[in-house]
C-alpha positions in Angstrom: 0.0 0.0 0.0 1.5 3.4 -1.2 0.8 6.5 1.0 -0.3 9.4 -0.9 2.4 12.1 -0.2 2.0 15.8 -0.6 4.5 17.8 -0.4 4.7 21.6 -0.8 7.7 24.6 -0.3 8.6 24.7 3.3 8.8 28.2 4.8 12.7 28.2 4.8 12.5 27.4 1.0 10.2 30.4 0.1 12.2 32.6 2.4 15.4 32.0 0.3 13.9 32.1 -2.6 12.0 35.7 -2.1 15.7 36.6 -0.5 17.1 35.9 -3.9 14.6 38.0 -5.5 15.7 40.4 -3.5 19.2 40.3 -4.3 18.7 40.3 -8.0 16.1 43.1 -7.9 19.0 45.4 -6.1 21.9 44.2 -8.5 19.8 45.2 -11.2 18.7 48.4 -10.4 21.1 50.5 -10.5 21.8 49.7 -14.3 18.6 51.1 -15.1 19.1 53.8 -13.3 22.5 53.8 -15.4 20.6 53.5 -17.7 18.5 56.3 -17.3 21.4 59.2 -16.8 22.7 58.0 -20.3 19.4 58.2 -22.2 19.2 62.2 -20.3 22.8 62.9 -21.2 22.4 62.0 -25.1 19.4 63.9 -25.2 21.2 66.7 -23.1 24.0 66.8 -26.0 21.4 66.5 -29.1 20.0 69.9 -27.6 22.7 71.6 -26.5 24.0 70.8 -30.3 21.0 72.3 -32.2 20.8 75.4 -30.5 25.1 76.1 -31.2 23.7 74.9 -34.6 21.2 77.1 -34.8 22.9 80.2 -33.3 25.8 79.0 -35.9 23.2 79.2 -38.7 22.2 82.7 -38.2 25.5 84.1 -38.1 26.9 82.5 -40.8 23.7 83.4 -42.9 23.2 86.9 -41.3 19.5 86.2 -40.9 16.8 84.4 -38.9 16.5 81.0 -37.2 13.9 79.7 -35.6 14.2 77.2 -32.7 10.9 75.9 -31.8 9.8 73.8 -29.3 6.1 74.1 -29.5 4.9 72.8 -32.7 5.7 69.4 -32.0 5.8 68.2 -28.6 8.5 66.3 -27.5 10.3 67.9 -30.8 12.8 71.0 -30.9 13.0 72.0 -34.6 15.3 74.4 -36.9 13.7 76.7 -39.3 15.5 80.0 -41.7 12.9 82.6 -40.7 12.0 85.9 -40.8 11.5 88.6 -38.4 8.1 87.3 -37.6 9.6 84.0 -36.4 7.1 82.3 -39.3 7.8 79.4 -40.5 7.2 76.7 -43.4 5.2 77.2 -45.8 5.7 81.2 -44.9 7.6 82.6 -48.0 11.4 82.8 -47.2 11.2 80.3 -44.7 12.5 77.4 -44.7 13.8 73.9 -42.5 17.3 74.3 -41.1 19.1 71.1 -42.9 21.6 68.7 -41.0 24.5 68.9 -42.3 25.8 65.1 -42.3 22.3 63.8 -43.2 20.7 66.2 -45.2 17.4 66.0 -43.2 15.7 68.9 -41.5 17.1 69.4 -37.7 14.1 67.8 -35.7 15.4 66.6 -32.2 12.7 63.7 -31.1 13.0 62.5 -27.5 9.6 60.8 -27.7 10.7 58.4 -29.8 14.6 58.7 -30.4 16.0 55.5 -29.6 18.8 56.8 -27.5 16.7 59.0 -25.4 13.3 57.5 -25.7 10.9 59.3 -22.4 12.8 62.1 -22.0 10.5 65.2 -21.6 11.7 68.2 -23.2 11.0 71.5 -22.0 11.8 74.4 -23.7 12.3 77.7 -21.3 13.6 80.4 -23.2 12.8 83.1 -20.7 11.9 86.9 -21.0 9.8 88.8 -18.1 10.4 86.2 -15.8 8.0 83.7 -18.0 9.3 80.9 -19.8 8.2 80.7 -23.5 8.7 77.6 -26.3 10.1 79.5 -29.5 13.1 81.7 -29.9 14.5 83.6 -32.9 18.0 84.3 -33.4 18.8 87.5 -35.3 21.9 86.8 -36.9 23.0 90.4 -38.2 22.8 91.5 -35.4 25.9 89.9 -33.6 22.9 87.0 -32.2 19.9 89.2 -30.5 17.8 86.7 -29.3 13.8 87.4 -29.3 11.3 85.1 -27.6 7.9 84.0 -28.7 5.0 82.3 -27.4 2.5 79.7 -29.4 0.8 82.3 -31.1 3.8 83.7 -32.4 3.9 86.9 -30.3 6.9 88.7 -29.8 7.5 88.6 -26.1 10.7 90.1 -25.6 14.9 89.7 -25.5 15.9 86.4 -24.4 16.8 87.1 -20.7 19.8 84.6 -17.9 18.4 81.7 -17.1 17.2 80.2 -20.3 17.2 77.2 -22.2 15.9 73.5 -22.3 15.1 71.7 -19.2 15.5 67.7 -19.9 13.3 65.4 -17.5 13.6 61.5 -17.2 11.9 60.3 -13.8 13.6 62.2 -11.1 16.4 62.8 -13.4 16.2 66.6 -14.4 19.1 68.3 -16.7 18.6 71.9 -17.9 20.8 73.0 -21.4 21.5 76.9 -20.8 22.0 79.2 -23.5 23.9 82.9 -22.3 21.4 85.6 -23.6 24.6 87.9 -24.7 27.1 85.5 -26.0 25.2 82.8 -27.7 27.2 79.8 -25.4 25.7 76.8 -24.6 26.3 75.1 -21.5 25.2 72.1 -19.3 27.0 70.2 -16.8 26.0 66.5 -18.1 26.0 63.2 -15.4 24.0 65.2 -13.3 
């Protein structure tokens, strides 16, 4: 006669094994937070690079570009404007072109694939308000003007400004000096 055994995990066995878990969960998470701090700092450079570009762009063409951050969210594009900071399909305006690729300068954080959920804020600031556009006047050694969504001149670009990158708890502004044009940020926050 065979006795019907059943046997289950004793308490020591699920102890160890929710001790592992443990273990693994707190190796592993500070990779993504690694992690993390790259996908910030990549998008931190990508911005910092399109506004030099852009400031670049101006001077060399002793005319009008257009950084916007508001028509796209998530985007920060390059357009040659006018004083009106219009842009495409506004005669005389046109998208600012890489130079490498040959495709017009759009900086996607949304969906880039090195810095995929990276909120990008721009906060180019005049009156103590932050606003999402700025034009760059480029014959005029780089005046900078800021405007709001609907295109309103709001006044010189004033200390302080720039793009605020956010990932989590991560935050990592990209400053941009109101009289020199330099762009700055301190990356590996």
């Amino acid at each position: 006669m065979h006795k019907n055994m059943t046997r289950g995990f004793t308490l020591i066995e699920l102890l160890i094994v929710v001790v592992l878990l443990g273990v693994i969960a707190t190796v592993s998470l500070p990779s993504f937070s690694a992690y993390d701090q790259q996908k910030i700092n990549v998008a931190a450079t990508e911005a910092a690079n399109i506004l030099r570009l852009a400031i670049s762009e101006a001077r060399r063409t002793q005319g009008y570009v257009l950084v916007d951050g508001q028509s796209k969210p998530g985007h920060l594009q390059l357009y040659y404007s006018n004083a009106l900071a219009e842009q495409p399909p506004a005669a005389g305006t046109s998208a600012v072109m890489d130079p490498l690729t040959k495709t017009a300068i759009d900086l996607n954080v949304i969906d880039g694939t090195f810095s995929q959920g990276v909120i990008l804020s721009p906060a180019f600031i005049t009156g103590g308000s932050p606003y999402p556009r700025l034009l760059i006047d480029g014959s005029k050694a780089t005046e900078m003007h800021v405007f709001d969504a609907a295109n309103n001149n709001k006044g010189v670009l004033q200390s302080g400004s720039g793009i605020s990158l956010t990932l989590g708890e991560h935050q990592l502004p990209v400053y941009l000096d109101e009289k020199t044009g330099l762009v700055t940020w301190y990356g590996h926050f």
